[in-house]
C-alpha positions as CSV (number, residue, x, y, z in Angstrom):
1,X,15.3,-13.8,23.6
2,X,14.3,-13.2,20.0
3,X,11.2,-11.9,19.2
4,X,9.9,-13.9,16.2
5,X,6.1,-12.9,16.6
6,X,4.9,-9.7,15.4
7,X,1.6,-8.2,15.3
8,X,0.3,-4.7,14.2
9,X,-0.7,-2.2,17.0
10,X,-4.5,-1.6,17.5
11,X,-4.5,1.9,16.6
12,X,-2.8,3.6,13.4
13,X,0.9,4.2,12.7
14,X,-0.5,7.1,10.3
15,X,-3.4,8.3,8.6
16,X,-4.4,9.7,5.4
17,X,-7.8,10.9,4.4
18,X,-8.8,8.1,2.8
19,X,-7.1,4.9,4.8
20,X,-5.1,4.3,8.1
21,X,-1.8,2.4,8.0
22,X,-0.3,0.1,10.8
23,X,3.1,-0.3,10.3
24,X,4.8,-3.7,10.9
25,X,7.8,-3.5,13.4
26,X,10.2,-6.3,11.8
27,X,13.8,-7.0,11.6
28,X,14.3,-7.3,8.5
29,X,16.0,-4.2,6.5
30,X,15.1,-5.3,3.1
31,X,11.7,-4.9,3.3
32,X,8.5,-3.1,4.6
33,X,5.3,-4.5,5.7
34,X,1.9,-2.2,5.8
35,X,-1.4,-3.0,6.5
36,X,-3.9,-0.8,4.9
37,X,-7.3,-0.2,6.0
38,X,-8.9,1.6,3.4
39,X,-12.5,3.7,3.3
40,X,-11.8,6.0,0.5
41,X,-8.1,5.1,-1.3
42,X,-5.0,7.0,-1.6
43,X,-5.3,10.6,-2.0
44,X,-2.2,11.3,-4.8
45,X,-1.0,8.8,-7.6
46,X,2.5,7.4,-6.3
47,X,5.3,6.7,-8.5
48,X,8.3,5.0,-6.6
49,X,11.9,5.3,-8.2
50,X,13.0,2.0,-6.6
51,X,10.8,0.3,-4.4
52,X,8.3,-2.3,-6.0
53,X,4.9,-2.5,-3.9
54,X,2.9,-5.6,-3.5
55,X,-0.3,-5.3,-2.3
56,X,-2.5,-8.3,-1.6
57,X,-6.5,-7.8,-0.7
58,X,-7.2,-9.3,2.8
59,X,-11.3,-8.1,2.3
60,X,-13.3,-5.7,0.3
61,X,-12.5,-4.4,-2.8
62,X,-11.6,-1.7,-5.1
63,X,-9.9,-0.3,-8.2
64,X,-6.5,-0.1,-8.7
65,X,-5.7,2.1,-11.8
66,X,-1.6,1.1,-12.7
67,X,0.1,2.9,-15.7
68,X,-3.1,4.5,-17.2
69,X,-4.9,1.1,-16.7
70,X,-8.2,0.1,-14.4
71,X,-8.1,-3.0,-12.5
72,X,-11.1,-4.5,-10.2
73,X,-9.5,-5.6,-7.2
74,X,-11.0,-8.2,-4.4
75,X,-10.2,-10.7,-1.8
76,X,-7.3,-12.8,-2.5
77,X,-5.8,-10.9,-5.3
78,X,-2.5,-10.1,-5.5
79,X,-1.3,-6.5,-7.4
80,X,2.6,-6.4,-8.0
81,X,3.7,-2.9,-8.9
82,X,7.3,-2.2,-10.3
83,X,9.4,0.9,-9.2
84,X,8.8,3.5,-11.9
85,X,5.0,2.6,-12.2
86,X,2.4,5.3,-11.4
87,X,-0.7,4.0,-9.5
88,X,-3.7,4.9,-7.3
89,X,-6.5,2.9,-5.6
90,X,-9.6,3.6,-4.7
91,X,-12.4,1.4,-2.6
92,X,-13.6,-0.8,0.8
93,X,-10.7,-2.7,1.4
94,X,-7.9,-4.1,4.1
95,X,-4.7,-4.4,2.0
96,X,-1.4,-5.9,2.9
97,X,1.0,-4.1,1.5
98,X,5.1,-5.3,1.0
99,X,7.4,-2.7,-0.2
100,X,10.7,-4.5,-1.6
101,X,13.1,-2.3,-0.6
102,X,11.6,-0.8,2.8
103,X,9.9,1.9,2.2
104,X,12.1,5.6,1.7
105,X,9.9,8.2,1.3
106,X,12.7,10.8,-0.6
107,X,12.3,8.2,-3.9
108,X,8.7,8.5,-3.8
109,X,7.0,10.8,-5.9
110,X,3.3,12.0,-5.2
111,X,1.3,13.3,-8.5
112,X,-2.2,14.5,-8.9
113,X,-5.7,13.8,-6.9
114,X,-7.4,10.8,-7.3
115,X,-9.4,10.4,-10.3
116,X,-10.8,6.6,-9.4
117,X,-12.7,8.7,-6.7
C-alpha cells in the first residue's frame, strides 16, 4: 500500500550552527521539502544556480537579507527566492522550506559569514 502520509522525524536530518533541518521523505523527484528550526540563521550566504527556494514562516521571526536587500520576516509570510539569488537569514524561527528542483548540493554555492548576525 502507498504511503500517502508523511511526517518529519523527531530528531534532525542535519545540523548547522545556527538551525537543525528535518528532511521530508517524499516521492516526488521534483521537489524538496525542509523544515527549519532556526536559533541563530544560516551560517554562509547561499546562491543556488538552479533551484528556487521558498520558505514560508511557521513561527517566530527574522531577517532575511535577498540580493543586498533586508527584509523582516514573521508568521505567515512567504519569501520566494530565484536560482541565481544570493541570501542569508538570520532569527527565532521554524521555516518550511520548498526547493523547486530537489535540492543538489554541487549547484549551490556558499559565500561569506553572516552579516544579519
Amino acid at each position: 500500500m502507498k504511503e500517502y502520509i508523511k511526517r518529519f522525524s523527531d530528531n534532525p536530518d542535519f545540523k548547522q550552527n545556527g538551525f537543525d533541518g528535518y528532511i521530508a521523505k517524499i516521492d516526488n523527484e521534483n521537489i524538496s521539502i525542509t523544515l527549519e528550526d532556526v536559533h541563530k540563521g544560516h551560517d554562509k550566504y547561499c546562491t543556488n544556480t538552479k533551484i528556487t527556494h521558498i520558505y514560508y514562516v511557521i513561527s517566530g521571526k527574522g531577517k532575511f537579507k535577498i540580493d543586498g536587500n533586508i527584509y523582516d520576516v514573521k508568521q505567515n509570510d512567504i519569501i520566494e527566492i530565484p536560482k541565481n539569488t544570493k541570501f542569508i537569514f538570520a532569527g527565532k524561527m521554524k521555516l518550511l522550506l520548498i526547493m523547486n528542483p530537489k535540492f543538489d548540493k554541487t549547484t549551490e554555492i556558499v559565500g561569506e559569514d553572516n552579516d544579519l548576525y
